[in-house]
Backbone as CSV, one residue per row, in Angstrom:
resi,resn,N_x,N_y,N_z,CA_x,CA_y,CA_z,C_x,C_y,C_z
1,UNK,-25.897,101.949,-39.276,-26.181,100.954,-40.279,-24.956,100.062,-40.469
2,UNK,-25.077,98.545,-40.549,-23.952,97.856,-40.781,-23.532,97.662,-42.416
3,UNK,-22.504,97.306,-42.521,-22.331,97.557,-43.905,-21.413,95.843,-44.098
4,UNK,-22.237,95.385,-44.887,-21.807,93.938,-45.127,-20.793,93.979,-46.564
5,UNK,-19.739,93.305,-46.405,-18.862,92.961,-47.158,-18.759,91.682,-47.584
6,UNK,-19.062,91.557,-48.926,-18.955,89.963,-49.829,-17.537,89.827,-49.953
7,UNK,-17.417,88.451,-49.578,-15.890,88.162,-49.912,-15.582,86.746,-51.158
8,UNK,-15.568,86.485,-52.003,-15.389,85.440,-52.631,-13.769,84.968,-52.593
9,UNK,-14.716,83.654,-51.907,-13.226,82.899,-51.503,-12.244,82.277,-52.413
10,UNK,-10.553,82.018,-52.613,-10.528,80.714,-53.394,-11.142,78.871,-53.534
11,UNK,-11.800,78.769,-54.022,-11.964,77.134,-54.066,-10.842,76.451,-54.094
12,UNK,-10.537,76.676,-55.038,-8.704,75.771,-55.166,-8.299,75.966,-54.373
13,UNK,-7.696,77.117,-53.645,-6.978,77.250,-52.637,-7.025,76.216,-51.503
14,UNK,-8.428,76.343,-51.425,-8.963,75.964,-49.857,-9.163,74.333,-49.915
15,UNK,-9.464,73.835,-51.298,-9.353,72.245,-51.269,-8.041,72.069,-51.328
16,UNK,-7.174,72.758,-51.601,-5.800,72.646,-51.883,-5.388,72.222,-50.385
17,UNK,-5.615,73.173,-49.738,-5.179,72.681,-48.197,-5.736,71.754,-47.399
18,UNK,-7.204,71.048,-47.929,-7.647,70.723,-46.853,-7.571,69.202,-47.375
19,UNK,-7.012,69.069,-48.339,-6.351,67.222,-48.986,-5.017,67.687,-48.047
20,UNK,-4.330,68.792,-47.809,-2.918,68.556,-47.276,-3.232,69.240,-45.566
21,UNK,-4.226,68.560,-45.062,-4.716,68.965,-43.399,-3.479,68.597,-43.098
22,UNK,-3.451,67.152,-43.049,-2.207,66.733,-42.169,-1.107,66.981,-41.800
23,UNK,-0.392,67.865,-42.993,0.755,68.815,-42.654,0.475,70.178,-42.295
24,UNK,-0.513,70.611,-42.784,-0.433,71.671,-41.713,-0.891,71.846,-40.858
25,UNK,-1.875,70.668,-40.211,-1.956,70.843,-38.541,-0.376,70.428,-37.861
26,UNK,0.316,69.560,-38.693,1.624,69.058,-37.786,2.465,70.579,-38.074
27,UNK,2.411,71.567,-38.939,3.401,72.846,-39.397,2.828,73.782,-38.227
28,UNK,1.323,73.748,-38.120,1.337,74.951,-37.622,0.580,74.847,-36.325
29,UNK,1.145,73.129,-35.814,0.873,73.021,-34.605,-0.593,73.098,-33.883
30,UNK,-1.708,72.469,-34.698,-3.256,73.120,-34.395,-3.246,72.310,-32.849
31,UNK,-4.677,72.935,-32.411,-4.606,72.019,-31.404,-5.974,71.841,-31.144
32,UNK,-6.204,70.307,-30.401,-7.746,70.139,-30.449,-8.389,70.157,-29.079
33,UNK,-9.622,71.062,-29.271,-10.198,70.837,-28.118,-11.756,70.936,-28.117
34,UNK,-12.704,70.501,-26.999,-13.998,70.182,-26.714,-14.497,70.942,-25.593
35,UNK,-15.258,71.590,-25.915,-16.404,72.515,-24.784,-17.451,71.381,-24.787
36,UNK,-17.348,70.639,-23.796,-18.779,69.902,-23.209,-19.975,70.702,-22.763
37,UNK,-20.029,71.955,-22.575,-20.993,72.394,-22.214,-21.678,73.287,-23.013
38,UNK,-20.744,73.930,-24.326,-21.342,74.244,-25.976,-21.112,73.461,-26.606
39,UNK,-21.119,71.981,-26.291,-21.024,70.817,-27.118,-20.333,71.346,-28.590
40,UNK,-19.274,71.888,-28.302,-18.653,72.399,-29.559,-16.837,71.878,-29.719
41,UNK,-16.596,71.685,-31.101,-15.481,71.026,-31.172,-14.671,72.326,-31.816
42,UNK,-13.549,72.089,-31.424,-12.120,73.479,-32.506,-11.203,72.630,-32.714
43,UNK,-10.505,72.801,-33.613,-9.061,72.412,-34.202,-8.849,72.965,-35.272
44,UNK,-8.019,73.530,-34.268,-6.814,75.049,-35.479,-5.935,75.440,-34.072
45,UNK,-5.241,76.347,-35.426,-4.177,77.237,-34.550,-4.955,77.881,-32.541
46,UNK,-3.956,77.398,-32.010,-4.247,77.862,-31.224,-4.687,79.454,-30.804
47,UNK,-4.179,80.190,-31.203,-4.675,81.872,-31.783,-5.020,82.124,-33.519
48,UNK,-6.231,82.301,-33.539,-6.510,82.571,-35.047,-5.998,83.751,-35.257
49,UNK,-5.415,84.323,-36.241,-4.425,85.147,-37.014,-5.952,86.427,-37.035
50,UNK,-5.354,87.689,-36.900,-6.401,88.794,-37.339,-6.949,88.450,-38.647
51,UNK,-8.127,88.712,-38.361,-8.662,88.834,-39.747,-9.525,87.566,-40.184
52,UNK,-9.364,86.471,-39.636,-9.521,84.909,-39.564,-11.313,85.093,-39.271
53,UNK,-12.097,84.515,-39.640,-13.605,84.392,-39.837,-13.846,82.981,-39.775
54,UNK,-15.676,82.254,-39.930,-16.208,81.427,-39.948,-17.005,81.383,-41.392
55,UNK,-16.448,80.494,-41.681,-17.062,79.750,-43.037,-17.432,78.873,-42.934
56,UNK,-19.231,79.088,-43.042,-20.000,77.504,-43.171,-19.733,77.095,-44.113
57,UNK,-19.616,75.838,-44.206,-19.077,74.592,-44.813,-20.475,73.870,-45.380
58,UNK,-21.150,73.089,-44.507,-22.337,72.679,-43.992,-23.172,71.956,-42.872
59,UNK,-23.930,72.164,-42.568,-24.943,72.430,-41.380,-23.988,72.312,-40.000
60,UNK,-22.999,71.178,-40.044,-22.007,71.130,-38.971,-21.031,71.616,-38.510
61,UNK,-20.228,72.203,-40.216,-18.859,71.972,-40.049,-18.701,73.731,-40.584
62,UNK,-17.639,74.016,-39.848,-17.258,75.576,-40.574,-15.748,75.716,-40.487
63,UNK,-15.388,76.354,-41.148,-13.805,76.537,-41.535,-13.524,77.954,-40.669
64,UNK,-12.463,77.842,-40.140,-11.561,79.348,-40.078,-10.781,79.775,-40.793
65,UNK,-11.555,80.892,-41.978,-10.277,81.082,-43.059,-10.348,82.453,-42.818
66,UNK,-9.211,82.819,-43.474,-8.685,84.171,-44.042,-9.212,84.886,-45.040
67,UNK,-9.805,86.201,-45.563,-10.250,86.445,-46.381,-9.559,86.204,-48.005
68,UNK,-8.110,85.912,-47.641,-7.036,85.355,-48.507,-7.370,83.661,-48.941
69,UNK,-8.046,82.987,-47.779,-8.730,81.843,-48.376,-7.491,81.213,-47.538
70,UNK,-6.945,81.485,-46.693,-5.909,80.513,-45.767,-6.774,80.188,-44.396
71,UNK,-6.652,78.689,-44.520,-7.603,78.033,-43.434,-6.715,77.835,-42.364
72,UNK,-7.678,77.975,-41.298,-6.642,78.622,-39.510,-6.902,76.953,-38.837
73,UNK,-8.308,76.448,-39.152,-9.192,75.954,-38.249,-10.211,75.117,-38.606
74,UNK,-10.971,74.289,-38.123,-12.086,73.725,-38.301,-12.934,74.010,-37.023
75,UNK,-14.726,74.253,-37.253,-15.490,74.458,-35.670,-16.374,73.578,-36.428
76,UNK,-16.975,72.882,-34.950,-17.970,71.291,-35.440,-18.742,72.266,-34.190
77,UNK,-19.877,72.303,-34.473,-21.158,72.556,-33.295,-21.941,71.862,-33.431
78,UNK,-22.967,71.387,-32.197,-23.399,70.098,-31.539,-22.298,68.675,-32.071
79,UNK,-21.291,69.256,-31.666,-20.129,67.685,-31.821,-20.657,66.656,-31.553
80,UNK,-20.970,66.498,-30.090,-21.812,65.264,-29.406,-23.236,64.869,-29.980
81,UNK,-24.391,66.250,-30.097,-25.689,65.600,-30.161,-25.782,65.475,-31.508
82,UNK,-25.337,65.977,-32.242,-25.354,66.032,-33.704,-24.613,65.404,-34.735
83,UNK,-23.334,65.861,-34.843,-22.080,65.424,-35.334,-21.796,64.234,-35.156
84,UNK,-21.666,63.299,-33.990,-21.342,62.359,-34.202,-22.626,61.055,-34.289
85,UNK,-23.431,61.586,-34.019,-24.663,60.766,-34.449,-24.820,60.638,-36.229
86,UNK,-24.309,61.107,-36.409,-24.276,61.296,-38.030,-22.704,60.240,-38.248
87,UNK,-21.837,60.277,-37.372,-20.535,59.526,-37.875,-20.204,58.721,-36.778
88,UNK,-20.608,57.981,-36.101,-20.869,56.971,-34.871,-19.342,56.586,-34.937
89,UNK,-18.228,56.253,-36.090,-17.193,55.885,-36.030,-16.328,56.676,-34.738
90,UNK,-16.837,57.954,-34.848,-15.945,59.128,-34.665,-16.306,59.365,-32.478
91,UNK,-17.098,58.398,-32.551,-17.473,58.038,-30.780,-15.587,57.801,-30.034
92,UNK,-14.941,57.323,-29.949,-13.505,57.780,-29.291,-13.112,58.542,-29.544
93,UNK,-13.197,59.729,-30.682,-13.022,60.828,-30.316,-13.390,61.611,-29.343
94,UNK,-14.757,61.606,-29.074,-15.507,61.963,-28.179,-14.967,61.215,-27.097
95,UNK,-15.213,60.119,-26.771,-14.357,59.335,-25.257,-13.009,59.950,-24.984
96,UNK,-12.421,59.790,-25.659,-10.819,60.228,-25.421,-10.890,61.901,-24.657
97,UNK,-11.638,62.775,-25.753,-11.953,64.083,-25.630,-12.824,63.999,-23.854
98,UNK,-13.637,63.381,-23.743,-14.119,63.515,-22.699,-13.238,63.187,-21.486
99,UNK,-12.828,62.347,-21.491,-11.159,62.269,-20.577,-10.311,63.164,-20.425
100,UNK,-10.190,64.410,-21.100,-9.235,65.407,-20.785,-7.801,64.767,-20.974
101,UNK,-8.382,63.974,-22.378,-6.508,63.282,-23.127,-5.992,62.510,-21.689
102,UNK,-6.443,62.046,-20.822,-5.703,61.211,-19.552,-6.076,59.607,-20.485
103,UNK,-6.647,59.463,-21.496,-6.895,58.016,-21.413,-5.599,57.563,-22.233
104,UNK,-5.742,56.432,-23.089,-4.671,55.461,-23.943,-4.228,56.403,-24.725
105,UNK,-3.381,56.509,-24.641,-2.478,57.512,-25.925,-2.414,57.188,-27.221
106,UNK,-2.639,55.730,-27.163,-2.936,55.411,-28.623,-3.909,55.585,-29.637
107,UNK,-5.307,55.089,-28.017,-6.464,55.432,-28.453,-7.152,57.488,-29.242
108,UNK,-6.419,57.574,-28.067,-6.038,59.173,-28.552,-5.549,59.318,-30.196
109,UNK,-4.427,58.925,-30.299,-4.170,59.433,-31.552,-5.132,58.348,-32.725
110,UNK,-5.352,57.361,-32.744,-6.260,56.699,-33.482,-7.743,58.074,-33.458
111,UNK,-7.923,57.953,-32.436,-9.397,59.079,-32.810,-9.254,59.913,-33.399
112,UNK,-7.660,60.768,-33.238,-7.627,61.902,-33.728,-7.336,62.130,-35.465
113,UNK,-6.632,60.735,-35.607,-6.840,60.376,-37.007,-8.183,60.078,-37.555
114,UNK,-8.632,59.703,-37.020,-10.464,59.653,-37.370,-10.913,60.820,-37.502
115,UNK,-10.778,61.260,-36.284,-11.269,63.256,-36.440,-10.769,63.312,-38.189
116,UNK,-9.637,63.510,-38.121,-9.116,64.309,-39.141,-9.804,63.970,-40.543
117,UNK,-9.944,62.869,-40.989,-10.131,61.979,-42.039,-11.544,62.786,-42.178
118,UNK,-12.337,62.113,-41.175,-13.667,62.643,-41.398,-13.986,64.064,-41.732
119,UNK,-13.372,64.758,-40.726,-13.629,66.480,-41.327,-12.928,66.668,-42.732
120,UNK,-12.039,66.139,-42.933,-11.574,66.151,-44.158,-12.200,65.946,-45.266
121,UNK,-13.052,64.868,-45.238,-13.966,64.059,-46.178,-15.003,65.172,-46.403
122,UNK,-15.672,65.464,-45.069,-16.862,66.248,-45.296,-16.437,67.389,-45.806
123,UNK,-15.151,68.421,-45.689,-15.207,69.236,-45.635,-14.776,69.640,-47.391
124,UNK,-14.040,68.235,-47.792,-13.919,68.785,-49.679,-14.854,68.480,-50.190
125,UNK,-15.339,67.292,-49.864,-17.088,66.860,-50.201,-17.957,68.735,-50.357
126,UNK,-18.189,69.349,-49.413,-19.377,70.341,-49.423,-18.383,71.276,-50.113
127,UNK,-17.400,71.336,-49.753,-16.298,72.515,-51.088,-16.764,72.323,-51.942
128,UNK,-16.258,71.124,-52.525,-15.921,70.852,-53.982,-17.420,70.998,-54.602
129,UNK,-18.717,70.992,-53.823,-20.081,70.594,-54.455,-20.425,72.248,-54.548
130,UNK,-19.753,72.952,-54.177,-20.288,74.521,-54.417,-19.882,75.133,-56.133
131,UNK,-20.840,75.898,-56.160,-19.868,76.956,-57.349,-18.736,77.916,-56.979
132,UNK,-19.393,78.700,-56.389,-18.443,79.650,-55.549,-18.209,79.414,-54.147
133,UNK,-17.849,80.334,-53.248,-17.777,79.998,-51.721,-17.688,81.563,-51.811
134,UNK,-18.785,81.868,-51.260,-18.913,83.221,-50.983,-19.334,83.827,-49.196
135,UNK,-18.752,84.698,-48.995,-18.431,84.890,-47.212,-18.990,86.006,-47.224
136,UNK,-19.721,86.487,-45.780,-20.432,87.988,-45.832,-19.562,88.298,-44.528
137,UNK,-19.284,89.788,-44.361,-18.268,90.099,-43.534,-19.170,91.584,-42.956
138,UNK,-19.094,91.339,-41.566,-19.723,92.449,-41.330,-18.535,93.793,-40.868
C-alpha cells in the first residue's frame, strides 16, 4: 500500500523567490534546456537537490521545490504545442532553443529574458490566486 504524504507549502516563501528569479538563476547557475521530442522545457539547477519534487502551478507550468518550499526549477510541458501558443511572444525562445544556442547571442539572451518574465508572471499569478499550496508526496 502506498502511503501519501501532504505537504503544505510556504506561499510567501515561494512568491518570495519567484519576484527574485533573476538572482537566483544567475546564484545558482540554472540552466535551460528543451527536449524536442517530450516537447518539454526545464530551467533549474542543473542537479535538483534530494528531496526536490513537482509542483503544479497550472495546467503548464510546475515548480521544482523542496518540501522546505525552496524552488530548484521550473518544468513547462507541451512547451511548443501548448505553451507557446498561449504566449506567441515567447516563439524565439523556441527558435533560439531549437538551434542548439548556435544562433545570435543576443537573440538568445533577449528570449531568455522573455522566458523568464513570462514564467515569472504566470507563475505568481497562479501562486498568489491559491489559498494554500498543498503537495502530495508519495
Amino acid at each position: 500500500m502506498m502511503h501519501i504524504k501532504k505537504i503544505e507549502l510556504d506561499k510567501d516563501k515561494i512568491l518570495k523567490q519567484l519576484t527574485a528569479i533573476s538572482q537566483i538563476v544567475e546564484k545558482d547557475d540554472w540552466k535551460l534546456e528543451y527536449d524536442s521530442e517530450l516537447d518539454e522545457l526545464f530551467f533549474g539547477k542543473e542537479v535538483m537537490p534530494k528531496g526536490s519534487f513537482l509542483f503544479n502551478v497550472n495546467d503548464e507550468l510546475n515548480l521544482f521545490v523542496t518540501s522546505s518550499s525552496k524552488v530548484n526549477g521550473i518544468f513547462v510541458e507541451y512547451f511548443a504545442l501548448n505553451f507557446i501558443q498561449h504566449n506567441k511572444k515567447l516563439k524565439p525562445v523556441l527558435e533560439a532553443l531549437a538551434n542548439g544556442k548556435k544562433g545570435d547571442k543576443v537573440k538568445g539572451e533577449l528570449a531568455k529574458e522573455a522566458l523568464e518574465g513570462t514564467l515569472l508572471t504566470q507563475a505568481i499569478g497562479s501562486v498568489f490566486n491559491r489559498k494554500k499550496l498543498i503537495a502530495a508526496m508519495v
